[in-house]
C-alpha positions in Angstrom: 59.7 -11.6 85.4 60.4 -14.8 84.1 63.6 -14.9 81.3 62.8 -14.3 77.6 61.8 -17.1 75.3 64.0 -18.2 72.9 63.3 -16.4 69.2 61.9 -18.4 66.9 63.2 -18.5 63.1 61.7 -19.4 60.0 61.4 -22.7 59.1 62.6 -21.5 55.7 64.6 -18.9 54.8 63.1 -15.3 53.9 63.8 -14.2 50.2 64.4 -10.7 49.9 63.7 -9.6 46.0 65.1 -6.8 44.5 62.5 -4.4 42.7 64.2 -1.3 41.9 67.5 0.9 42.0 66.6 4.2 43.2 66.8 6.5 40.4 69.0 9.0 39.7 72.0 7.9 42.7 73.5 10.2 44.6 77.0 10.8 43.6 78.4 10.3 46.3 78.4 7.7 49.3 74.6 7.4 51.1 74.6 6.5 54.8 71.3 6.0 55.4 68.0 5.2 54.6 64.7 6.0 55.7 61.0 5.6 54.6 58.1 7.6 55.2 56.0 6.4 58.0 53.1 6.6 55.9 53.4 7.9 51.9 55.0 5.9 49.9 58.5 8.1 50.2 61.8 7.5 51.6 64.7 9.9 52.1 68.5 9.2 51.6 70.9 11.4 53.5 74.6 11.4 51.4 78.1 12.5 52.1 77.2 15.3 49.0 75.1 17.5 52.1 71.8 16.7 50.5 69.0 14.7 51.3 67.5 12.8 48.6 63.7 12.4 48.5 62.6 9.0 46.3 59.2 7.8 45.2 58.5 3.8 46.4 56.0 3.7 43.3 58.0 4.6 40.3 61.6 4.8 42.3 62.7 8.2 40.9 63.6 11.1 42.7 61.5 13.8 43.6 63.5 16.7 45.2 66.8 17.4 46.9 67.0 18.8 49.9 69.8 20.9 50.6 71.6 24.0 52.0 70.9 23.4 55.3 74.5 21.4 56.5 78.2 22.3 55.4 79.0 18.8 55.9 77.9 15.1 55.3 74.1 14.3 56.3 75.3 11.3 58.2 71.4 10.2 59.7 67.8 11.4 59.2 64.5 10.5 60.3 60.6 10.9 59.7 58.2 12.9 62.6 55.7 10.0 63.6 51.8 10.5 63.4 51.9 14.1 61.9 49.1 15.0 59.4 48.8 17.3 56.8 52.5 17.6 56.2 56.2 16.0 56.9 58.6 16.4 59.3 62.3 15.4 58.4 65.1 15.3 61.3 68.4 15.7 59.5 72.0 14.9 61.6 75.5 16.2 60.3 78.7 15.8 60.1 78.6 19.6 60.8 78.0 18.8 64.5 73.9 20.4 63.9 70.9 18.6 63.5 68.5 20.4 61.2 63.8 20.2 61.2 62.6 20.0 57.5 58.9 20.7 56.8 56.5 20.1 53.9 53.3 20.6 53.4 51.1 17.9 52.1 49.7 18.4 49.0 52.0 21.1 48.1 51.8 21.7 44.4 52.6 18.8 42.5 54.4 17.0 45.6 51.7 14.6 46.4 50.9 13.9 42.8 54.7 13.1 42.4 54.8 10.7 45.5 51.9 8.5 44.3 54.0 8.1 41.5 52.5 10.4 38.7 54.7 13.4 38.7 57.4 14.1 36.2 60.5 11.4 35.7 63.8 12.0 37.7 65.8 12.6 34.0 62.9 15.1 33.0 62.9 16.8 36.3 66.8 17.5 36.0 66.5 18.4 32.5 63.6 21.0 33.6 65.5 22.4 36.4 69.1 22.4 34.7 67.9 24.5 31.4 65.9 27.1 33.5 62.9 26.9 30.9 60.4 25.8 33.9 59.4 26.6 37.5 59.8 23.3 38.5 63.5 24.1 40.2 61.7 27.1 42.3 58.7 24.8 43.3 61.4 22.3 44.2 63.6 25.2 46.4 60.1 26.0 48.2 58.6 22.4 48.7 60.7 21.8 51.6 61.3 24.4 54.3 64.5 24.3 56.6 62.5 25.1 60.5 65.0 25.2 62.4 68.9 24.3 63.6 70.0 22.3 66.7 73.4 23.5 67.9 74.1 21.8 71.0 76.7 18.9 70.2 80.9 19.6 69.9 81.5 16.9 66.9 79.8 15.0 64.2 76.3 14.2 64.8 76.0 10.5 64.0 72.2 9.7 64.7 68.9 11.1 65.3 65.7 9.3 66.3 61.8 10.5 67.2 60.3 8.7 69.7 57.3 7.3 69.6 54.9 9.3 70.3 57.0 12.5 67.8 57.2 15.0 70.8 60.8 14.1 71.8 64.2 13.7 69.2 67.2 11.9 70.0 71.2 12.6 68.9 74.1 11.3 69.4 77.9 12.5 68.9 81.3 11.5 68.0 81.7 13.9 71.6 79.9 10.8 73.4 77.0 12.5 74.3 73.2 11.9 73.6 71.0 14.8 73.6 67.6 14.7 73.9 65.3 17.9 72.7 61.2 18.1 73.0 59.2 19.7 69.8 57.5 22.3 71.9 54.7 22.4 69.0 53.8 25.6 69.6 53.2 26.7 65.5 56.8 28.8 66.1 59.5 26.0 65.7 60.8 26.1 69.2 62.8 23.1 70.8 63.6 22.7 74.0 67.0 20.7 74.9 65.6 18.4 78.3 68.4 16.4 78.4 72.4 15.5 77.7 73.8 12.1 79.0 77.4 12.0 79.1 78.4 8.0 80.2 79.3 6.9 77.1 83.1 6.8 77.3 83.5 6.7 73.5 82.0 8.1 70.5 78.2 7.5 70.2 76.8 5.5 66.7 73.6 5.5 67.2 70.3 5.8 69.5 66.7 3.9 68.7 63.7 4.0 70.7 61.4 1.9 72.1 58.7 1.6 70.0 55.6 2.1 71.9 57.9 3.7 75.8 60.0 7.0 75.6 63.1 4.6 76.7 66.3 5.3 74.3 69.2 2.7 73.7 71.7 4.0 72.3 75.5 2.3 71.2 78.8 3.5 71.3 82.5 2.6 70.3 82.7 1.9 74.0 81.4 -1.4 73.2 78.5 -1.1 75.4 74.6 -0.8 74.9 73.2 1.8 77.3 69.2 2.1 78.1 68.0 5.5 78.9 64.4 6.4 80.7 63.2 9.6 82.3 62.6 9.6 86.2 60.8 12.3 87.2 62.0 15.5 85.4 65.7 14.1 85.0 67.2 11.0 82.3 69.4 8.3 83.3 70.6 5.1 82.4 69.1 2.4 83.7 70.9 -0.6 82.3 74.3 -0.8 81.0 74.7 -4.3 78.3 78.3 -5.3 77.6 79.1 -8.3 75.9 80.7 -6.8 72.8 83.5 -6.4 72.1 83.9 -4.3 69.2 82.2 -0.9 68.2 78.3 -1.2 68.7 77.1 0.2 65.4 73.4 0.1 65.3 70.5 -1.0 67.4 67.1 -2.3 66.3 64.3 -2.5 68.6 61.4 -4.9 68.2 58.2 -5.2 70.0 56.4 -9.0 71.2 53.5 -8.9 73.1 55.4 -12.3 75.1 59.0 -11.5 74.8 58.4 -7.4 75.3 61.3 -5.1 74.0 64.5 -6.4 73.1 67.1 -4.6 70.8 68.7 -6.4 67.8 72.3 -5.7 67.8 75.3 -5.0 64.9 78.7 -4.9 66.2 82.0 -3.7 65.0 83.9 -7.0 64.9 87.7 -6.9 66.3 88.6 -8.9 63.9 87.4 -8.6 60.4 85.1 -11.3 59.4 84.2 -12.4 62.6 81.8 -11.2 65.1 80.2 -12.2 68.5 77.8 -14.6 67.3 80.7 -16.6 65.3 82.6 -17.0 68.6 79.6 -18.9 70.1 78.3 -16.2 72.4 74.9 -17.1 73.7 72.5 -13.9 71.8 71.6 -11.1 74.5 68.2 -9.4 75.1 67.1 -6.5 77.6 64.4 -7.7 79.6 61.4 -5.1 79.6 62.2 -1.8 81.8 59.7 -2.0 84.7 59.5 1.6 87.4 
C-alpha cells in the first residue's frame, strides 16, 4: 500500500465558540467527557463517584448517577446504535467498570433532554426539600445492570466498539480487557480477552471506528494496535516514537488516508512535546489480514 498522504490543514484557523458552562458543576474535579451518540445529552464522570447527566439544549443537569463506584469515575462511554433506551459504560478508580441503563422516554427524562424539563436549581431545590417525587423518579431513571470485576487497579478507560457488542478497559495493572455484551435480555458479559504487553500502566484504549481493532496507550510510551485472529487477540503493531506517557488516542476515518490515530503525549519535559522537537507526525497504515 502506498504511504499516507500528508494531512491537510485549514487554510484558516478553526474558531471554537463558547456557548455555555454546564450547569450546576460538579464539585469536584471532572475527567471526562462524553456525548450521546444521538440525543442531545452528554455525561460527565467526576472524582465525587457520580456521573453527571447534562442537557446540550438548555445545559442544565438532568440526573446524577451514583452509588454504583466507591471511588473516582475516571472514564465513561455511550452503547452505539441502541434504540429505545441508553447504555452508559462507567470505569473506576475502584478497579470495576459498571453498565448503566435507561429507558427512553422514561417519565419526564426525554422531555427534560429536549430541553423542557425542570431547571438544574429547581430540580435540586425539589429533591433537597423532599416535597416532590422528582428525587425517586431521578433514583429509578437510571438502572445500575451490572459490575465488571476483572482488573487489579484503577480502571482508567473504557470504549465500545463500533458495532456496541464488544467494551474495552484498560488499567493502571497494564492490562486491557476486552468483554462482549452477550445481549441476551439478562445482563450477561462475557470477558473474551486480557492483553498483558503493555509494560506500564495503561491510559487509554479507542477503537476503530468502522473495524473491531483497539489502540490502546500506556506510560510505556508506546501505541499498541490490537485485532482478533481467529478466536484469540493480539497485537499486531507496536508505535514508539514517544517519549513520554501516551495519554489519549483519537482515531479518525478517510476514505484515502484510512485509519490513523491522533496522538497526546505526556511530554518529559514540561512545555515541550514531540512535535516541538521536530519529529516528523506518525500514522498507522490501515491493518490489512
Amino acid at each position: 500500500m502506498p504511504p499516507s498522504s500528508p494531512i491537510k490543514l485549514p487554510s484558516s484557523p478553526i474558531k471554537l465558540t463558547h456557548l455555555s458552562d454546564l450547569s450546576p458543576p460538579s464539585l469536584d474535579r471532572t475527567w471526562l467527557t462524553s456525548p450521546h451518540p444521538r440525543l442531545p445529552i452528554a455525561a460527565t464522570c467526576s472524582a465525587d463517584k457520580t456521573v453527571r447527566i447534562y442537557s446540550l439544549v438548555n445545559f442544565t443537569l438532568l440526573s446524577t448517577i451514583s452509588g454504583g463506584h466507591k471511588r473516582a469515575v475516571r472514564s465513561c462511554a455511550w452503547k452505539p446504535h441502541v434504540k429505545g433506551e441508553s447504555v452508559l459504560a462507567t470505569a473506576s478508580f475502584d478497579a470495576t467498570v459498571g453498565i448503566w441503563r435507561r429507558w427512553d422516554g422514561f417519565g419526564t427524562a426525554e422531555r427534560d433532554m429536549m430541553g423542557g424539563g425542570l431547571a438544574a436549581g429547581e430540580r435540586e431545590r425539589r429533591n433537597s426539600s423532599g416535597g416532590d417525587d422528582d428525587e425517586e423518579d431521578e433514583d429509578e431513571e437510571w438502572g445500575f445492570a451490572v459490575l465488571l470485576d476483572g482488573h487489579d487497579s484503577e480502571v482508567k478507560s473504557v470504549a465500545w466498539s463500533p458495532g456496541g457488542s464488544l467494551v474495552a478497559t484498560c488499567s493502571r495493572d497494564k492490562s486491557i480487557w476486552i468483554w462482549e455484551d452477550l445481549e441476551d435480555g439478562d445482563n450477561n458479559f462475557e470477558t473474551v480477552a486480557v492483553m498483558q504487553e503493555h509494560s506500564g500502566d495503561v491510559k487509554w484504549v479507542s477503537w476503530h471506528p468502522e473495524e473491531d481493532c483497539l489502540a490502546s496507550g500506556s506510560y510505556d510510551d508506546t501505541i499498541r494496535v490490537w485485532r482478533e485472529d481467529v478466536d484469540d487477540w493480539g497485537q499486531v503493531a507496536c508505535l514508539r516514537g514517544h517519549e513520554g506517557t501516551v495519554c489519549g488516542s483519537s482515531s479518525d476515518l478517510d476514505p484515502v488516508r484510512g485509519w490513523f490515530p491522533v496522538q497526546t503525549t505526556r511530554p518529559s519535559a514540561y512545555g515541550v512535546n514531540n512535535r516541538e522537537k521536530g519529529r516528523p507526525r506518525r500514522s498507522i497504515q490501515p491493518y490489512q489480514a
